[in-house]
C-alpha positions in Angstrom: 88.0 59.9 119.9 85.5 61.8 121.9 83.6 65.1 121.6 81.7 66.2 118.1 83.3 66.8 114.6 82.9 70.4 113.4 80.3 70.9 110.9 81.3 71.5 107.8 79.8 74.9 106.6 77.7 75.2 103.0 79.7 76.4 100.4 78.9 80.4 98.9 79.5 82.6 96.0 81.8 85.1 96.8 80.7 88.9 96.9 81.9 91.2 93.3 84.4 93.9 94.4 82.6 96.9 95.2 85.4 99.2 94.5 87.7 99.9 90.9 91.2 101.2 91.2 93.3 101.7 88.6 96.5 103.4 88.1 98.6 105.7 85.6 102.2 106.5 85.2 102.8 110.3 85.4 105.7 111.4 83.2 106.5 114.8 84.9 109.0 117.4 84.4 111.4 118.7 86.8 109.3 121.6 87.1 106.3 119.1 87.8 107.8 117.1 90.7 108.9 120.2 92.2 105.4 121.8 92.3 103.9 118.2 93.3 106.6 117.5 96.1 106.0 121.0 97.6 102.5 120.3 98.0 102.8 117.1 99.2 105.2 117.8 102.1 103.3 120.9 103.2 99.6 118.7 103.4 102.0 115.9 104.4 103.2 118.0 107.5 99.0 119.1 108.1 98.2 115.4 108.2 101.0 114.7 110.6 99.5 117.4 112.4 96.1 116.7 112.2 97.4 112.5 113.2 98.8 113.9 116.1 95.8 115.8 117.7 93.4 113.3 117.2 95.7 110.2 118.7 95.8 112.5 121.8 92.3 113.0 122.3 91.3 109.1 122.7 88.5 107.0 122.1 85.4 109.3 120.8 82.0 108.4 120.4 80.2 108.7 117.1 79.1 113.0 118.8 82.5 113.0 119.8 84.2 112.2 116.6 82.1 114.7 114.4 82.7 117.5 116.8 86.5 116.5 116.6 86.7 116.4 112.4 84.9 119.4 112.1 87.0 121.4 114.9 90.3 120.4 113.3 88.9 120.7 109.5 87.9 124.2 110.7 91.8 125.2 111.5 93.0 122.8 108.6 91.3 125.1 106.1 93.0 128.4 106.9 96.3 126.2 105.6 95.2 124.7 102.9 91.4 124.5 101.7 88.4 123.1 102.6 88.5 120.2 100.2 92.3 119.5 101.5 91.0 119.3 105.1 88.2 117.3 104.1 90.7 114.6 103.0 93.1 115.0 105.3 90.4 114.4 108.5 88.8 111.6 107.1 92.0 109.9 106.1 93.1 110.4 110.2 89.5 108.9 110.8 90.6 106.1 108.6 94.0 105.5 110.5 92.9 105.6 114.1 90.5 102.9 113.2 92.7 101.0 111.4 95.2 101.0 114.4 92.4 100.3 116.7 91.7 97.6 115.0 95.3 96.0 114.6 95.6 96.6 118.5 92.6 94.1 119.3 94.0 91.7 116.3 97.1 91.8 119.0 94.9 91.7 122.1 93.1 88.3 120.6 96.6 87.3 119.8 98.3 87.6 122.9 95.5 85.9 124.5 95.5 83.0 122.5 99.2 82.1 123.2 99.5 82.4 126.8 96.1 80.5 127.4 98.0 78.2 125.0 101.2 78.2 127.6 99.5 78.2 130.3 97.8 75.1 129.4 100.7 72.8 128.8 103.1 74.4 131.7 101.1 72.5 134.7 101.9 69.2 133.0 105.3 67.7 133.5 108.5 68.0 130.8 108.0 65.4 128.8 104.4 64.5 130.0 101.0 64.0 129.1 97.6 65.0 130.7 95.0 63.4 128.4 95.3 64.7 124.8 97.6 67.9 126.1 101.0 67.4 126.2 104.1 69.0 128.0 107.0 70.2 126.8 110.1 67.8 125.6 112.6 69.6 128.3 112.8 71.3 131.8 114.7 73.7 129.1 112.1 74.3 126.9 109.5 74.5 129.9 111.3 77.2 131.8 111.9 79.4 128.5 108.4 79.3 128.4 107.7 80.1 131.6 109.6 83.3 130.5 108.0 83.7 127.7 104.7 84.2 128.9 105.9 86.8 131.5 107.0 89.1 128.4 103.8 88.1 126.8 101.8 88.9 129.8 103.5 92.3 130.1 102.9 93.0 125.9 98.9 92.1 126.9 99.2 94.4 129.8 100.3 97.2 127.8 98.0 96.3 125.0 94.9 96.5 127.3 96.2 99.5 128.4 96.4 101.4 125.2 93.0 100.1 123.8 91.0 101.2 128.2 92.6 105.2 127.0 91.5 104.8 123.3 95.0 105.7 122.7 96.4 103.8 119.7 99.7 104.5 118.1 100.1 105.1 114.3 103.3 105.7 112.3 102.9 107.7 109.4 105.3 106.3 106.9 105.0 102.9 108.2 106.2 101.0 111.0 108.4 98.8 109.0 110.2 101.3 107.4 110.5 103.5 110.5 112.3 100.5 111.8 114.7 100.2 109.2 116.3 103.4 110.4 118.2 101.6 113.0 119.5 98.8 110.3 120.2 100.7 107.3 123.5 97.9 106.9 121.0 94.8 106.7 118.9 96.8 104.5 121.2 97.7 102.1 120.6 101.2 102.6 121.9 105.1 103.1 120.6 107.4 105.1 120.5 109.6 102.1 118.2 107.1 100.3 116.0 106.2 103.6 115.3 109.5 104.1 113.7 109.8 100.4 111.8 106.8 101.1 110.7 108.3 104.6 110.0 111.4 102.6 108.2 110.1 99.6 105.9 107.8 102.4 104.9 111.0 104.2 103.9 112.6 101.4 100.0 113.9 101.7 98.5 114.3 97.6 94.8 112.4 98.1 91.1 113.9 97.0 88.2 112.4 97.6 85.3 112.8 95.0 82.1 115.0 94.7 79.6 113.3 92.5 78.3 116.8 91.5 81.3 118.5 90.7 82.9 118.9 87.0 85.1 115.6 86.0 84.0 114.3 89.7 86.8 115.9 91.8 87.4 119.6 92.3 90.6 119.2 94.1 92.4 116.8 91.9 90.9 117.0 88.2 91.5 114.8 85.2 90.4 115.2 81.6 89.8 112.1 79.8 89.5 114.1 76.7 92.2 116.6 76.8 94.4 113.9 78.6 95.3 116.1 81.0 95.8 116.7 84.7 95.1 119.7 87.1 96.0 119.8 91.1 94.3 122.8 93.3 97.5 124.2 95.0 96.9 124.9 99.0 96.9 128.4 99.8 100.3 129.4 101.0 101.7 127.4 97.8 99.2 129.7 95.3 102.3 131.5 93.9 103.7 128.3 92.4 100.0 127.8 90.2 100.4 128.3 86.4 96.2 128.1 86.1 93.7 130.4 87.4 91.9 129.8 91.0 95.6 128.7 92.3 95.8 125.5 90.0 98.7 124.1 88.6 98.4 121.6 85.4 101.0 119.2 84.6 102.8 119.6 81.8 102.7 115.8 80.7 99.7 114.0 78.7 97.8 111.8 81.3 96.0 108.3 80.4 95.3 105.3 81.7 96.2 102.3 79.6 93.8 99.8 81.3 90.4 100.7 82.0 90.5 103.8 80.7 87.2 104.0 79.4 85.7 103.0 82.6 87.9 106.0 84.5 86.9 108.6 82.1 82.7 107.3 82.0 83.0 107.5 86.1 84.9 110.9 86.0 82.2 112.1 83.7 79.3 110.9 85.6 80.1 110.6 89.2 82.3 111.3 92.0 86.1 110.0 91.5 88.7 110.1 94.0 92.7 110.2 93.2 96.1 109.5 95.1 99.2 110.8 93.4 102.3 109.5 95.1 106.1 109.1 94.2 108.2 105.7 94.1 111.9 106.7 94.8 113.0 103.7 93.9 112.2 103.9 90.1 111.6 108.0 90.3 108.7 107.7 89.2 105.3 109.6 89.9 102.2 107.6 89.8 98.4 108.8 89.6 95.7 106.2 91.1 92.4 106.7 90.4 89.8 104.8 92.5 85.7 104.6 92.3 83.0 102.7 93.8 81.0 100.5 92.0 77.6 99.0 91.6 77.6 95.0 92.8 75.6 93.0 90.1 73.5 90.1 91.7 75.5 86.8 92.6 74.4 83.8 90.2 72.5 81.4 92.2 74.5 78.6 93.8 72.0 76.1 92.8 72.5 77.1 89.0 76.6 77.1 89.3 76.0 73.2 90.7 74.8 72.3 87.1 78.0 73.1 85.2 81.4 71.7 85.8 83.8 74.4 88.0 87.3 74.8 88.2 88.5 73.3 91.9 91.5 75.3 93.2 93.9 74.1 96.0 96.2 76.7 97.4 99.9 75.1 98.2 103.4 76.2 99.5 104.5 77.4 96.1 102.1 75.9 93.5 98.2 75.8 92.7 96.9 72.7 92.2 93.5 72.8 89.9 91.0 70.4 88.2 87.4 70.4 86.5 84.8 68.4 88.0 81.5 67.6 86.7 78.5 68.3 89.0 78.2 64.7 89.7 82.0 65.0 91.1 83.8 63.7 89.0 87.2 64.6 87.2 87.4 66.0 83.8 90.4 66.0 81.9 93.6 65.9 84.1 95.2 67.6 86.8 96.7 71.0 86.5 100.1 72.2 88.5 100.4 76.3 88.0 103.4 77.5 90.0 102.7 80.0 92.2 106.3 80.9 93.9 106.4 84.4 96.1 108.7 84.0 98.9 111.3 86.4 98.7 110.0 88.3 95.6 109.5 92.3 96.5 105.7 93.3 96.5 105.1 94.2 93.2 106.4 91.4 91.7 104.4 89.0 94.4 101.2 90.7 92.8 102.5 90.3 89.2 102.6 86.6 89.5 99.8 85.9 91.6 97.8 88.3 88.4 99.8 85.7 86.2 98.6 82.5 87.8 94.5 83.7 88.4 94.9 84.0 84.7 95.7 80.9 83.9 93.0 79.8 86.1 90.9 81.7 84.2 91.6 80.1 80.9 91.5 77.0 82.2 88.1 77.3 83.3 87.1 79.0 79.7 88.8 75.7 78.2 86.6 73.1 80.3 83.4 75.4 80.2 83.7 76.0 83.7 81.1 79.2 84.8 83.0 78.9 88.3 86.4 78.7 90.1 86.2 76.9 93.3 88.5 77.5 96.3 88.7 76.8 100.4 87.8 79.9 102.5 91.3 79.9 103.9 92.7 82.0 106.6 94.6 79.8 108.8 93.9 82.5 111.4 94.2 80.2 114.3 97.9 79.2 113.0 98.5 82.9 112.8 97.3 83.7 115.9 99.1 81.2 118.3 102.0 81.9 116.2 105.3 79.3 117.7 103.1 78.3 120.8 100.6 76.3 118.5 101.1 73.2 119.3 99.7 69.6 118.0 100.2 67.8 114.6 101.9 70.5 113.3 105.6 71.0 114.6 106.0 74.0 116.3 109.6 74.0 117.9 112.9 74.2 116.3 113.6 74.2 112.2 111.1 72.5 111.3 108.7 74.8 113.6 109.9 77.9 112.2 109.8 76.2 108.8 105.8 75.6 109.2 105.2 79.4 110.7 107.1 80.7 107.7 104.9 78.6 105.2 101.6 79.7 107.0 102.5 83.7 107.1 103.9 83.2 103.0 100.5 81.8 102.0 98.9 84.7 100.7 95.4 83.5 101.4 93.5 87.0 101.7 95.3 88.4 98.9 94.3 85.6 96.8 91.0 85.1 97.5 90.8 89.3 97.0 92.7 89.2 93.6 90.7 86.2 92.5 87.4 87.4 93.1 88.1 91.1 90.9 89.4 89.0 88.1 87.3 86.5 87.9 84.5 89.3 88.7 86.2 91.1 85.6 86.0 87.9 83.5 82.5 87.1 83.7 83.1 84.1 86.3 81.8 83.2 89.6 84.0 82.3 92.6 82.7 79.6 95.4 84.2 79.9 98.9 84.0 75.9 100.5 84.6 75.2 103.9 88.6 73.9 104.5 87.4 71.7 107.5 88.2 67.6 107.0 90.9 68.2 104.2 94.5 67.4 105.4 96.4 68.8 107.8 97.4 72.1 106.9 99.0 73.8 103.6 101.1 71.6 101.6 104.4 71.5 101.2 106.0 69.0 99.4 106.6 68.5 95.7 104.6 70.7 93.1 102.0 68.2 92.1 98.5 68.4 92.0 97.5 67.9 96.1 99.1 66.1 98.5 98.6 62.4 99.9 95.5 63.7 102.2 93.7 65.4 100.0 93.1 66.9 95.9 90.9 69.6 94.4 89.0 67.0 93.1 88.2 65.4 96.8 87.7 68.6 98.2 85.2 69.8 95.9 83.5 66.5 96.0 82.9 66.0 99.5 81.5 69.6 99.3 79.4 69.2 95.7 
């Protein structure tokens, strides 16, 4: 082989979350959901609103922008409050970024699979060209011939978008907009999409004030009184059953897990809270979200003198094993299912809590101060989606077989979730660099690795 190996980056210790969110049931009345529904569709309908305006004015610079928030907070307020328009421009700020961001994820996307196409179309069907190879058939070739028109055409109107500063966002969500036009496959009504659509749209989010009583004047809770207060926009006032236009649920209000820590932050500092409705278990829930101070990371070089907990991320299964700090194995291999495909969201994140846990007792079992994992992203593989091409198969079953086992691995959401629990458990997490460790995720059998590589090999060649 010719041409240099890619250096294998040091290993780090991942950052501490900066942020807390936790989250409380709300066990309203009738009379409750009313009052909260009312206000959420009518600052749902000034957020639509307020979407709408800004999408059409374009790309702004950082003059631009400010000028824009505070002209549309200005005719916000007259509808609702000043603290309501607050929230309501700065989540709109939040979105257009967000979609302008997603639209260059698409741009670099798009690029990468037709520079991918048009590399292997010169060469011959069933060709090679040095180490790039055609494709099997004149079939296959010409579909991709026509594929990269339509991809061409997607970049075109991609580019397009991003030159006006125009991006689209869906309040609601994409996804479930979609689902409109196959309520059959989704096992759906209209009845019930609608309340989904509804419930999505609805608008019931305060940001904090750090110098304001319980941290939030908008949205107030009382760790003390265990109780929960909502300032009612102005044309909804008659509906308050408090002074100053505020309506109080009727319903104690705690949160079960980190309560302490929610009521010393809404005591001390600024707090914000979401309040938003699940149709499909009619329930109301209350989030309640803070940032945080980020202690200092503990020294690498210190970590490297006690053993650590190697972790290897698989198709369906987490493969784990202590090492020493001279590499070596102590005790035996671990095998801690980790099975998601399918599952609805929720109870993905239940058993991805479920399976950092044991992780974590492991490590508390073997003394381990540290869990150590690859800094996976397989953002290449996601990128070039069907058009990668190489060792991995990228045609036919087995090719849609590998693009569904890259997109399942919940990589991000992994490393996130591992680094607040671990954070939370008084252990460290060590990002090492993937590069030289087999070919890609695993997926055979739940054991502990595969034939190319092992937690314990990984973590050794990096050590």
């Amino acid at each position: 082989m010719s041409g240099k190996l890619r250096p294998i980056a040091a290993p780090f210790v991942a950052a501490a979350p900066a942020g807390t969110r936790v989250r409380a049931r709300l066990r309203v009345s009738a009379e409750d959901a009313a009052v909260l529904r009312a206000a959420g569709s009518h600052l749902g309908s000034l957020a639509g609103r307020d979407l709408r305006t800004r999408c059409r004015e374009g790309r702004l610079d950082a003059k631009g922008r400010a000028a824009s928030r505070r002209e549309r907070k200005r005719q916000l307020t007259a509808l609702s409050s000043s603290r309501w328009a607050g929230s309501i421009t700065r989540t709109t700020e939040d979105q257009v970024r967000l979609a302008e961001r997603n639209l260059g994820a698409e741009r670099a996307t798009l690029r990468s699979r037709i520079k991918t196409i048009e590399a292997r179309l010169p060469i011959p069907a069933g060709g090679r060209a040095g180490r790039a190879q055609g494709y099997a058939t004149p079939a296959g070739r010409y579909g991709k011939q026509v594929r990269l028109q339509v991809l061409k055409a997607r970049l075109h109107r991609v580019d397009q978008q991003l030159s006006a500063g125009r991006v689209p966002v869906v309040r609601g969500g994409k996804r479930l907009l979609g689902t409109r036009r196959r309520l059959a496959e989704a096992g759906l009504t209209e009845a019930r999409w609608r309340e989904r659509w509804e419930a999505e749209r609805l608008f019931l989010t305060a940001d904090g004030e750090k110098d304001k009583h319980l941290g939030n004047e908008t949205i107030r809770w009382h760790p003390g009184g265990q109780w929960l207060e909502v300032k009612l926009p102005a044309p909804l006032g008659h509906l308050a059953n408090r002074p100053h236009g505020r309506y109080r649920l009727s319903c104690p209000v705690e949160f079960s897990y980190r309560g302490d820590e929610a009521a010393a932050q809404a005591e001390s500092g600024a707090i914000r809270y979401d309040i938003m409705f699940d149709p499909v278990k009619d329930r109301w829930y209350l989030d309640a979200s803070w940032k945080t101070a980020q202690p200092p990371a503990v020294p690498l070089e210190e970590l490297r003198e006690r053993p650590v907990l190697a972790v290897d991320l698989n198709h369906g299964h987490l493969a784990a094993w202590a090492v020493t700090p001279d590499g070596n194995a102590q005790g035996g291999p671990v095998t801690v299912p980790l099975m998601l495909a399918g599952l609805p969201r929720s109870q993905r994140d239940g058993r991805m809590r479920a399976a950092i846990s044991t992780l974590i007792r492991l490590a508390r079992q073997h003394g381990c101060p540290a869990i150590a994992v690859e800094d996976l992203d397989f953002a290449d593989a996601r990128a070039q989606g069907r058009e990668r091409a190489g060792r991995h198969p990228s045609r036919g079953r087995r090719g849609r077989g590998f693009r569904r086992v890259v997109a399942g691995l919940p990589t991000a959401r992994f490393r996130d979730r591992l680094a607040q629990m671990t954070h939370n458990a008084g252990l460290s997490v060590i990002a090492a660099d993937p590069a030289y460790t087999g070919g890609g995720p695993s997926t055979g059998s739940p054991r502990c690795g595969n034939k190319t590589r092992s937690p314990q090999a990984i973590m050794r060649r990096r050590w």
